[in-house]
N, C-alpha and C positions, 0 to 999 in steps of 0.2 A: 493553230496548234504549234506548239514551239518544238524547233527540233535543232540538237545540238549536233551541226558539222566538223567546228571545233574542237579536237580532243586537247583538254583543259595540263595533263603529263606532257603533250607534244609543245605547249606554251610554256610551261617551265623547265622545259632543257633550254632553251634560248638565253645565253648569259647579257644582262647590260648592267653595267654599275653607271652611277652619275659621269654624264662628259664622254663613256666609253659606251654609246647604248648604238654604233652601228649596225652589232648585227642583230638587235631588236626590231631597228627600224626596215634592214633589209626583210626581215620576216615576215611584217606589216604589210608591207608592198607585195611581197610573191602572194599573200593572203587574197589580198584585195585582186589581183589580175589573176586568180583562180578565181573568182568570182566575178570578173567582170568575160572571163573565159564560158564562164556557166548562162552569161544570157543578163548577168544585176546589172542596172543603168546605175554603175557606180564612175564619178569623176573624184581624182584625189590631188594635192598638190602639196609638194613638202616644201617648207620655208625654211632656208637658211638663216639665222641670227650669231652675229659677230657678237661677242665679248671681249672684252680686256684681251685676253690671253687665247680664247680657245673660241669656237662653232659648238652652235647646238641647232637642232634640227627639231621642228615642228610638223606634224600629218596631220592636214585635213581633208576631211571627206565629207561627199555629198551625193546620196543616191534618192531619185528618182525628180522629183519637181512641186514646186507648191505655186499658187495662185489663190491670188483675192486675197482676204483674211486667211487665208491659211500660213503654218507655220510650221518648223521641222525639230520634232524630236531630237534631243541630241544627246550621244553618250560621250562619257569625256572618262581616258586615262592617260596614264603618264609610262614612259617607256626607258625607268632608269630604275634602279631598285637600289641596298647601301650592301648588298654584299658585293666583295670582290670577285674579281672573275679569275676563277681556278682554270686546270688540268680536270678534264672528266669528270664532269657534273653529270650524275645518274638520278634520277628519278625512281623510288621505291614506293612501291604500292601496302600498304595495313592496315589496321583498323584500328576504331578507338575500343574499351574496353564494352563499351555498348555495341559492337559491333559496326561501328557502318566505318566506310572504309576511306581512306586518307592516299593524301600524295607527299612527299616529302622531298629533300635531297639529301643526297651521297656522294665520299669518294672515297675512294680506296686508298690505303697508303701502303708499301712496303717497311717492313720493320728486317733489315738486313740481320740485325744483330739476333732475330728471333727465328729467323725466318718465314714469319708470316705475313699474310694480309689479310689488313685488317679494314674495316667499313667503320670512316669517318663522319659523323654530319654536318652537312654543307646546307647553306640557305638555298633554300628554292628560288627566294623571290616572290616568292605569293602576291606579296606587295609591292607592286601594283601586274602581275600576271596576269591576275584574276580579272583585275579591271579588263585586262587587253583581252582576255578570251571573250567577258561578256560582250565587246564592245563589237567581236569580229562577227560572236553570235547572232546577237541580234541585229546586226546590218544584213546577215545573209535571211532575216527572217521577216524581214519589216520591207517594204514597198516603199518605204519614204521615211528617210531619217539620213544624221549626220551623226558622223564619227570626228573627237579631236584627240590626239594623241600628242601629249607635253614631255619637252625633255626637264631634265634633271629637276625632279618635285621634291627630291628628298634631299636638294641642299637650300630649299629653300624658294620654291613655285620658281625656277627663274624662268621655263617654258611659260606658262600662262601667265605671269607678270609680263612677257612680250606677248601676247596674244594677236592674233589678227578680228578686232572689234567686229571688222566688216561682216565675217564669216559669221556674227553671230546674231548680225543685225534680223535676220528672217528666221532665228528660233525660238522656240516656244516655251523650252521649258530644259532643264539639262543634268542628266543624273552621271555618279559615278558611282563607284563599288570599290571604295582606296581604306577600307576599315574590320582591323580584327573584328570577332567573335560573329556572331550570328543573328543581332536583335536591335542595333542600331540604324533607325531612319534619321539623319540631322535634320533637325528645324533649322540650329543656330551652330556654327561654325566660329569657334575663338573668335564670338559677342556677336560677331554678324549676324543676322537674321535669313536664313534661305528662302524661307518660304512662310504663307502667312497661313490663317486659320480657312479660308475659301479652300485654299489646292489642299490641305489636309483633310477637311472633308469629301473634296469628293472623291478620295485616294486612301481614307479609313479605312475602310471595309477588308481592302486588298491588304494592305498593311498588316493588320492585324491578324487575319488569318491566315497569313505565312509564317507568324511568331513575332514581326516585328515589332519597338512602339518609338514613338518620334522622343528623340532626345537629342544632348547638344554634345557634338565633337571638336577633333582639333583640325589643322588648318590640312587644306588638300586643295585640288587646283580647280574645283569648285568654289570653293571659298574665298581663291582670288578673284576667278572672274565677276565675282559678284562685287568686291570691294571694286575693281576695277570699272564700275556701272553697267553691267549686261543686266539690264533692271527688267529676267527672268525670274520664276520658279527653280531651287534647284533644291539637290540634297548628295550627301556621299551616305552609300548603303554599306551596312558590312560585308565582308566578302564571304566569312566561311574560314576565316585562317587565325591560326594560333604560332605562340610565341613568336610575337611578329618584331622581326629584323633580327632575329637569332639564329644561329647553325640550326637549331634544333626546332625551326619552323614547319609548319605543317598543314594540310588544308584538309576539309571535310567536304569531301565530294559534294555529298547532296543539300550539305548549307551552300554552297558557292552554285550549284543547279537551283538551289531555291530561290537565292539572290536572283538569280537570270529572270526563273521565271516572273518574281516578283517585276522586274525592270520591263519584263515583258509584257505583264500586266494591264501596269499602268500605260504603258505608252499606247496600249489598245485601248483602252478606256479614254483615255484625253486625246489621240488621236492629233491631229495637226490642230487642236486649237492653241493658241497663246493665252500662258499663265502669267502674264505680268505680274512684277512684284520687284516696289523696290524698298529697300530696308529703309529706317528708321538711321539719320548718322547719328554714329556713337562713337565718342571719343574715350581712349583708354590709357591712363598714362602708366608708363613703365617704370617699376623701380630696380632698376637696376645692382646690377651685386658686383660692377667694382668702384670699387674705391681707396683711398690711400693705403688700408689697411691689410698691405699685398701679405705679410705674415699671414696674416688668417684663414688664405685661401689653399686649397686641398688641390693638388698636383698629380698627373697620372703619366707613369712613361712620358717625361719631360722632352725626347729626344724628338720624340716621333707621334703622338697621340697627344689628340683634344686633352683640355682637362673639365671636369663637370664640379660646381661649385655648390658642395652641402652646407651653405650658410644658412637656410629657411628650409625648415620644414615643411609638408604638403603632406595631403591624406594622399594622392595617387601614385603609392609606392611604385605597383606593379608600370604604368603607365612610367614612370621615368627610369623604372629598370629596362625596360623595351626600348627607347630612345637612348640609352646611354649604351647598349649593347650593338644599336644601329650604327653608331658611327665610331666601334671599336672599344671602347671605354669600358676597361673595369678599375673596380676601386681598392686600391690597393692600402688606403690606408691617410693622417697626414706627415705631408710633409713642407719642412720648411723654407721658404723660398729665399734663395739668398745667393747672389752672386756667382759662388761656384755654381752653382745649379743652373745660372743661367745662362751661364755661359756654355751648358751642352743644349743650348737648344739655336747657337750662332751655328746653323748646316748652310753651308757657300752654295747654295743652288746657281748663283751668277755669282763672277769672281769681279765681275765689275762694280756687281751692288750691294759686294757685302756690308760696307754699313748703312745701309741703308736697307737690310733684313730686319726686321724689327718684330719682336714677340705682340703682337694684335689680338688679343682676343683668345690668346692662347695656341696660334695657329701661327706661320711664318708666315710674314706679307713681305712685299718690294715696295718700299714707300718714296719709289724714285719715282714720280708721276711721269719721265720721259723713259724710262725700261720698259718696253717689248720682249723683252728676253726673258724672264722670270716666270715660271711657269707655278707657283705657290699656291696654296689655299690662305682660305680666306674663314675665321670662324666669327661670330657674333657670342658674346659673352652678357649672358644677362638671363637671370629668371623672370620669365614672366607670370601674369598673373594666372593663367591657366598650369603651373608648374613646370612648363618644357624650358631645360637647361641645355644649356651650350652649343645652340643649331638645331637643338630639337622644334624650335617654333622661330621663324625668322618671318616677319613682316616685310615682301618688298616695299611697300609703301611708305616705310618708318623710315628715319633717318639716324644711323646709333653712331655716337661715341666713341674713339678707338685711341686708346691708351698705349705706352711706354707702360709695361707693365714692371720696368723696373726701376722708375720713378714715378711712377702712376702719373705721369704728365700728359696732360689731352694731345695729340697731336694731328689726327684730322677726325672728321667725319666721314662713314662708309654707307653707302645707299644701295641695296642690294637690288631695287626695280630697276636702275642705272649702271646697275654694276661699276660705281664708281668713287675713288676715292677722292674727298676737298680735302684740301692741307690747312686751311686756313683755321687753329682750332678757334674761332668764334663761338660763345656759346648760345644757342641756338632755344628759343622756349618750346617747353614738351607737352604742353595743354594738348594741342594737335599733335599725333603722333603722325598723320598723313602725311605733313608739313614736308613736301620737297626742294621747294625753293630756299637757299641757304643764304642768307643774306651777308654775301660779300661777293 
C-alpha cells in the first residue's frame, strides 16, 4: 500500500533555478538521512562535476541490495527548474473549476503608491518538483530501488549527459515524471525509442486504468540516458501540472498522487527483474534557422533576453509558447537587426575580454578559449524538428554551429555534452548528428 510521507506544498517552497539548485539539493539529503534515521538501508553519494565556468552536482542513491539476476528499479529527476529565485515564494492551495484542488505559487508585492498588497504569481517549479517528491516517495516505500537526481535539465540534460554509467550498470528499468498534463506515458522521446512493445505489455493494464496511454514526448533526462546507451526500459510520465514554466503554473494534487501511484504500480509488478531494451540508431539531421539572412530574424529584449526565431511554422503552438515563457521570452514583435542594435548587446561582463564577447546564438559568449573569468551563457540557436526553439531542445550529443551573428560568419563549433567550445570553424558533415569527434 502506498503511502505519501512527502508533503508534495513542502517540495515546492524549496527555490532551485539552473546552476543555483544548492538548496534543492540540501533538501534531498536532510530527506534521505530522515530516512536513513527511520531504519531505510538507504546509501547516497553526491558527485561533483566541473564545467567551463561553474560545478553542478549530481545525487545518487541506492537502498537496500540485489543479487543474481536481480536488478533495481530506478526513479530519475532533475533538481533545477527555469524560474528565478525570488523573495518569498508562498505556496497557495485551490481548486480547479471541477473541484479538486491545486498547488501553485505566490508572492506578494508592496505597491507604496497605493498603498496596498497585493498577490503576485510566481512559478512553483512543478517542473521538475513533482519528479523530486515522486522520487523521495517511493524510496521511502519500496524495499529496493534507486534514486538519480540531475542538475541543470532545463539548459539542456547537462547533469545526465555526465551521468555515472556505473550506477546504472545493475538497473532494470528507469522511470521519471518531468511532463505536463496528466495522460502522457513516453514510448519515444525526440525519435528515441524508450521502451519496446514486451515492457508495454506487461505494464498495459496499469497504464490504462490510471487514464494514461503511451505516446511520444520531448527530451528530459530519461531521454539522455538512454542515447547515452543504459540499454534499459524507460519512460518520463506526466506529472499533474499545467502551464508549465510560467508564473501562473499549477499542479493538481491527485493527478501528481496518480502519477505516484501509477510509478508505484509498475515497479511492484516488474519487481527487480531487468527490462532490457535497446533502441533502434536513428539518425536525425537538423535544419537549422541561421543563416546569412540576419534581417529576417525576430529579436526580443536585445539587451538581456534570448531571442526565439518565428521563421517556420509548427502545429504545436501551445508547446512553444511553454518553452519560450521558460527561458523569459516574450514576443514583442519584428525587429530589424542592424548595427545600432548591436551594439546594445556589447555588456563588458570581463573588461579583459571585451572583444572577444561575441553575440552566439543570441546569448553573450567569451570566445577567448584561455578566459576563466567570464561567467556568460551560452544559447543554441536552431529549430528543430520536433519545433523546440532557442534551448527549448538542445542535443548534448549534437555538435551545432556558432555564428558572428553580425556577419553571419562560422566561427567555432559548440558541444553542449563537453561543454566545449572548438574555434576552428571547419565544416563538419551533419548525417550523424552524434558526431563528437571534430576533425581537426
Amino acid at each position: 500500500m502506498m503511502k505519501i510521507q512527502f508533503e508534495l506544498a513542502e517540495i515546492l517552497k524549496v527555490q532551485s533555478a539552473s546552476y543555483q539548485e544548492s538548496s534543492m539539493i540540501e533538501y534531498i539529503i536532510q530527506q534521505l538521512e530522515l530516512l536513513k534515521k527511520q531504519n531505510h538501508d538507504i546509501n547516497y553519494h553526491v558527485e561533483t562535476i566541473k564545467l567551463l565556468s561553474q560545478e553542478i552536482q549530481n545525487i545518487y542513491v541506492t537502498k537496500g541490495s540485489v543479487s543474481g539476476n536481480e536488478h533495481y528499479p530506478c526513479f530519475v529527476s532533475h533538481t533545477d527548474t527555469v524560474h528565478s529565485i525570488i523573495d518569498h515564494l508562498h505556496i497557495g492551495q485551490g481548486k480547479t473549476k471541477e473541484g479538486l484542488d491545486t498547488l501553485f505559487g505566490y508572492t506578494n508585492a508592496i505597491q507604496k503608491q497605493y498603498g496596498g498588497k497585493f498577490t503576485i504569481p510566481a512559478g512553483c517549479g512543478a517542473d521538475d518538483k513533482v519528479g523530486i517528491w515522486a522520487c523521495l516517495n517511493l524510496i521511502a516505500n519500496l524495499d529496493v530501488c534507486k534514486l538519480a537526481f540531475f542538475a541543470a535539465e532545463e539548459v539542456g540534460c547537462v547533469g545526465s549527459s555526465k551521468a555515472d554509467k556505473l550506477f546504472f550498470a545493475d538497473v532494470g528499468y528507469a522511470l521519471q515524471t518531468d511532463r505536463k498534463g496528466n495522460e502522457d506515458f513516453s514510448m519515444d522521446i525526440n525519435g528515441t525509442e524508450m521502451n519496446d512493445e514486451k515492457f508495454r505489455t506487461k505494464i498495459k493494464d496499469l497504464v490504462k486504468n490510471r487514464g494514461f496511454k503511451f505516446s511520444k514526448t520531448f527530451t528530459t533526462d530519461v531521454g539522455q540516458l538512454k542515447k547515452d546507451g543504459i540499454n534499459v526500459c524507460m519512460s518520463n510520465i506526466s506529472s499533474g501540472y499545467y502551464n508549465a514554466h510560467q508564473d501562473e503554473e499549477y499542479v493538481i494534487v491527485k493527478e501528481a498522487e496518480n502519477t505516484l501511484g501509477l510509478m508505484f504500480d509498475i515497479s511492484s509488478r516488474l519487481g527487480l527483474e531487468k527490462q532490457y531494451h535497446k533502441p533502434e540508431e536513428k539518425y536525425q539531421v537538423y535544419q537549422g534557422v541561421v543563416d546569412t539572412k540576419i534581417h529576417k530574424r525576430k529579436f526580443v529584449d536585445v539587451q538581456t533576453k534570448p531571442y526565439t526565431d518565428y521563421a517556420k511554422e509548427w502545429e504545436q503552438e501551445q508547446e512553444e509558447a511553454d518553452w519560450n515563457r521558460s527561458y523569459g521570452v516574450d514576443y514583442y514583435g519584428d525587429k530589424i537587426y542592424n548595427e545600432a542594435e548591436a551594439n546594445l548587446l556589447d555588456v563588458n561582463e570581463c573588461k579583459e575580454c571585451v572583444d572577444d564577447l561575441k553575440i552566439i546564438n543570441s546569448h553573450k559568449v567569451c570566445v577567448n578559449p584561455n578566459c576563466n573569468r567570464c561567467n556568460v551563457e551560452y544559447g543554441i540557436d536552431f529549430l528543430d524538428n520536433y519545433g523546440y526553439a532557442g534551448m527549448g531542445y538542445v542535443d548534448p550529443d549534437a555538435i551545432y554551429p556558432v555564428y558572428d551573428t553580425e556577419f553571419a560568419e562560422l566561427i567555432a563549433y559548440y558541444s553542449p555534452g563537453e561543454d566545449k567550445m572548438y574555434y576552428k570553424p571547419l565544416e563538419i558533415p551533419y548525417q550523424n548528428p552524434k558526431q563528437v569527434n571534430i576533425p581537426f
